[in-house]
N, C-alpha and C positions, 0 to 999 in steps of 0.2 A: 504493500500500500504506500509505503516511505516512498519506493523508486518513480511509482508512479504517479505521485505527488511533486517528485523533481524531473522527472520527464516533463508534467503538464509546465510546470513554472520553465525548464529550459524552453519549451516550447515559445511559451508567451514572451521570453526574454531574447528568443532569437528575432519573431516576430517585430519586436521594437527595434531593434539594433539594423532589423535590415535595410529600412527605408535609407538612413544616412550611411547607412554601410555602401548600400548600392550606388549612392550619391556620391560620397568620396573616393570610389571605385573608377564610376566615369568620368567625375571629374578633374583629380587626381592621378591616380596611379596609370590611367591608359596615358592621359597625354605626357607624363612622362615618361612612360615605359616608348610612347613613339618619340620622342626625342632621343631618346637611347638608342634605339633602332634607326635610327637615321645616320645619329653620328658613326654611324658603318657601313653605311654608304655613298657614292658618291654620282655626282649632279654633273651633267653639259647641258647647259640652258635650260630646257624647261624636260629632258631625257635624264631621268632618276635610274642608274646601274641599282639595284639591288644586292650585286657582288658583295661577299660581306670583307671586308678590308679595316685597316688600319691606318690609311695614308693621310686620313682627318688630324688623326690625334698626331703623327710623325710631324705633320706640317706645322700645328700648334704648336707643339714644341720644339721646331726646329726655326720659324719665325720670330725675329726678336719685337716686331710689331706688336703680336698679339699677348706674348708676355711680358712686354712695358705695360698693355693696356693693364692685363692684370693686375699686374704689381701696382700700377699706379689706381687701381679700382678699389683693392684691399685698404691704398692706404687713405685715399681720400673715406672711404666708408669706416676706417675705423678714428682717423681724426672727427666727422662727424659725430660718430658715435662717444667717441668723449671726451668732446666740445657739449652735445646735447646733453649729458648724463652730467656732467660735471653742473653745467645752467638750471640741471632739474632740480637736481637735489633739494639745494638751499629753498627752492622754492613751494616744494612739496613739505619740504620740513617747515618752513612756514605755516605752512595752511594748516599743517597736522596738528601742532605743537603751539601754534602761538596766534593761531583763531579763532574764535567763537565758536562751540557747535553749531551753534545755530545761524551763522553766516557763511558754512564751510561748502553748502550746496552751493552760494552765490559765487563763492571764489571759484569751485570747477565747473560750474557755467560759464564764466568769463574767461577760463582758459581752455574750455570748448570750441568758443567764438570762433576760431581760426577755419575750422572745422562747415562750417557757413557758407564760406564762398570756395569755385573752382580753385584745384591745385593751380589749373595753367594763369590763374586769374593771380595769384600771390607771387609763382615767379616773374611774371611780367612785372609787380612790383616791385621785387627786389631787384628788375634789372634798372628800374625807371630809378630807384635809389643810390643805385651802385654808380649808374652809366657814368660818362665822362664828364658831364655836363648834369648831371643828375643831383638828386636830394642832399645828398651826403655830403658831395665836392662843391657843389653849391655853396651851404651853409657852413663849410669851412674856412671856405675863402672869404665869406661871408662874414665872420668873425675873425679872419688874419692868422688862423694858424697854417693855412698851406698859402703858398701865391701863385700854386699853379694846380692844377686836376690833379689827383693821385688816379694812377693806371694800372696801378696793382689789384682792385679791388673787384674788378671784372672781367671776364671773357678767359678766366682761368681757372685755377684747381680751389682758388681762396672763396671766389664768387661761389663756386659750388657747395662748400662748407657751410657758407653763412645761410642761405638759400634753402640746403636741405637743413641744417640744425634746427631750421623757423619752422619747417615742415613738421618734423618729426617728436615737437617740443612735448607739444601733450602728449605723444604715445610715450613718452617716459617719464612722464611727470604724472601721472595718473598711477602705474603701477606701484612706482615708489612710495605716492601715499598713502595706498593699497597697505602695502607693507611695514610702514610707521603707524598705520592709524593701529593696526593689529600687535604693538608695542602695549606692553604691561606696564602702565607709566610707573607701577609701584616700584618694579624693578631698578627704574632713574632713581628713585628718592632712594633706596638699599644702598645705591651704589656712592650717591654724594652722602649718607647718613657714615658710611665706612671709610671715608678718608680721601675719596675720588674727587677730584676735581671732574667742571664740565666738561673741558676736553677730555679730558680719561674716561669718563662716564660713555660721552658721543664713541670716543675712539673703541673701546672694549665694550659698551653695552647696545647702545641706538645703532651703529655702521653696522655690527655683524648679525645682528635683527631685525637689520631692513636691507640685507644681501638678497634675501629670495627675489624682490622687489627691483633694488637695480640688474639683481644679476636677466631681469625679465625685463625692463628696460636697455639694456643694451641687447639682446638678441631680438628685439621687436625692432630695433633703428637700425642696427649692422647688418641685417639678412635683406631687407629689402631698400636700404639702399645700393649695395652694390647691386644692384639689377635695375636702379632710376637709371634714365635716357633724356628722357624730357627736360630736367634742367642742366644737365652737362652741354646738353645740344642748344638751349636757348643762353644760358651764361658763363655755360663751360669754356667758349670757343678751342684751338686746336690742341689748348694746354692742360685742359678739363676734362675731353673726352675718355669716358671710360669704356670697359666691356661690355655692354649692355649697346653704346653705339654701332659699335664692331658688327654685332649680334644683328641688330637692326636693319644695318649694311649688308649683312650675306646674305639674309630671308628676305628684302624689298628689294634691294639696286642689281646686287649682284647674281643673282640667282641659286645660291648656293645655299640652298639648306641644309645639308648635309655639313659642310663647315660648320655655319650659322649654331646646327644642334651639336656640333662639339666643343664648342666655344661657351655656351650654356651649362653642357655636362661641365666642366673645367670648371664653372666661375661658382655651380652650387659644389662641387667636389672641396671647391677652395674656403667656402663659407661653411661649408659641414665643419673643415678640421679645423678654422681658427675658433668656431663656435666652440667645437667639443675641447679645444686645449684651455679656453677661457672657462669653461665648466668645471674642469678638471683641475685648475690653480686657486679657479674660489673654493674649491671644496678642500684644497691642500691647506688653504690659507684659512680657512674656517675651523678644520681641525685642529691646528696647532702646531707644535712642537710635540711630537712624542718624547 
């Protein structure tokens, strides 16, 4: 009677499970599994060889093009990533720690806001700030600290930084408060009632129990931006361009899908193992010193 009382409940639980199973299935797992299967094969204009080959992945890494892009894709999405992380923090600890409850919904409403209007609508703003002649270089000279336009701040690898960090701010500033608001504040008052200063308290009791939080915060900003296009391509210009353009390139202009999807396998292959070694140091760094 047992067995057949977890027959019927496996029944009813595969039942639930399968609606989004079959979802993430098609959605997911095939159109990756055909990216995979492409980057082993190879393309003459619009005539796709099926031949299953290797000379995708030989050429990627025998190209020093494609691995500048990378390299330089990695690094602009991990300076994003903590430029944004580093700008959230104090800000979420703000709102956690030193708001009203009862005002704390208006504060992440307001840093929802961004969230309102098109992505392509706020890069075009930050190009309209950055640009030569723009907001920025304007009201500098405008005040006598420069006397001429600074040209550093656009149509490069900096422009992209600032651009996407604007982008990405609330997806990291939300988990982290996530993770401070779930802090046992009793825990803070144990810690200064023992002989802790604030900084000590923050350092050894707040930062490594609001890990979960940043460490979810920075894999939310660093996986999807190394695969933005959009604003490399509008403020990047030639010195900004990352993999994601490349990508772009082979599946529209070029015809070359088959590259296109080994270039893609390469750039999540790249983002798997910088994610898992940053998982793998916070959790070194959590545990301690044996």
């Amino acid at each position: 009677m047992l067995r057949g009382r977890l027959t019927e409940s496996g029944k009813r639980g595969l039942v639930l499970i399968s609606p989004p199973f079959a979802y993430a299935l098609l959605l997911l797992a095939v159109p990756l599994a055909t990216i995979l299967l492409f980057s082993f094969w190879t393309q003459d204009y619009l005539t796709i060889d099926t031949t299953f080959t290797f000379s995708n992945y030989t050429e990627a890494f025998g190209d020093p093009l494609y691995m500048a892009l990378l390299r330089r894709s990695l690094l602009i999405a991990g300076a994003v990533t903590v430029v944004t992380v580093l700008l959230a923090f104090p800000i979420a600890y703000f709102v956690s720690f030193h708001v009203q409850p009862s005002r704390k919904s208006l504060w992440l409403f307001l840093i929802t806001i961004p969230f309102w209007t098109s992505y392509l609508i706020r890069v075009f703003l930050w190009k309209v700030i950055l640009g030569y002649n723009g907001v920025l270089n304007s009201s500098l000279i405008g005040v006598g600290l420069i006397d001429e336009p600074l040209s550093f701040i656009l149509y490069n690898a900096n422009a992209v930084v600032i651009t996407l960090a604007h982008a990405f701010a609330p997806f990291a500033i939300l988990p982290i408060f996530v993770a401070l608001e779930k802090i046992d504040r009793s825990l803070l008052e144990a810690s200064l009632d023992l002989g802790e200063t604030r900084v000590t308290t923050f350092l050894r009791v707040t930062l490594p129990l609001a890990m979960p939080g940043v460490v979810a915060a920075v894999l939310i900003v660093f996986i999807p931006t190394i695969g933005d296009y959009v604003t490399p391509r509008l403020v990047g210009g030639p010195d900004g361009l990352m993999i994601a353009n490349m990508i772009q390139t082979q599946f529209l202009k070029l015809n070359n899908a088959p590259m296109g999807a080994t270039l893609a396998i390469l750039a999540m292959l790249s983002v798997t193992a910088v994610s898992l070694v940053f998982i793998w140091l916070n959790r070194r760094w959590l545990r301690g010193p044996k």
